[in-house]
C-alpha positions, 0 to 999 in steps of 0.5 A, a space after each residue: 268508530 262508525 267513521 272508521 268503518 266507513 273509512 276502511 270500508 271505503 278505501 280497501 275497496 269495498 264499495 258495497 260495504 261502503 255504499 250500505 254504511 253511507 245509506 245507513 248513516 246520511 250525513 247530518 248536514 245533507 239535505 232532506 228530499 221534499 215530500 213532494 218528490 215521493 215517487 208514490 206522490 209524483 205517480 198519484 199525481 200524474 194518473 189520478 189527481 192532476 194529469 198533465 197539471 202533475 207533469 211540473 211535479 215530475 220534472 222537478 223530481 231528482 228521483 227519476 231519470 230523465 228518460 222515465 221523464 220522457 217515458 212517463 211524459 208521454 204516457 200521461 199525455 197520450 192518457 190524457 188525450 184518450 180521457 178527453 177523446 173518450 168522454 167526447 163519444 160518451 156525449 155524443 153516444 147519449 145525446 143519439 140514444 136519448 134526443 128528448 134530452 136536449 131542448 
């Protein structure tokens, strides 16, 4: 029965009818998206676990278009710079304010 509905929905031209039945009825031989290409896994990824080292994981991912790819390449990039550039002044800030500790 469901796929007659699907079927009529489908060719009298009813795309949205068609698309919402599909979406709620996966083929059973589809294949099921890894864990990994979660759009929440792949952004936690990329700003608070790994950085840079979480750009394979974005890459890899069918979920995201390519130019949020890009998007969000550069964007972990120019993050990842400001991080280092930040910490090198946090350094050098404490190494002027308290020259008794270095030997």
């Amino acid at each position: 029965m469901q796929i007659a509905i699907t079927n009529a929905a489908c060719l009298y031209g009813r795309p949205i009818q068609c698309a919402i039945i599909r979406a709620m009825n996966p083929l059973p031989d589809a294949p099921q998206p890894k864990w990994y290409h979660n759009v929440w896994f792949v952004l936690l990824m990329l700003f608070v676990v790994l950085g840079p080292f979480g750009l394979p994981f974005l890459w890899q991912s069918p979920r995201f278009p390519r130019w949020v790819k890009i998007v969000l390449t550069v964007t972990v990039l120019l993050y990842t710079a400001w991080l280092i550039a930040s910490t090198i002044w946090i350094v050098r800030t404490i190494l002027r304010v308290f020259p008794l500790l270095v030997p």
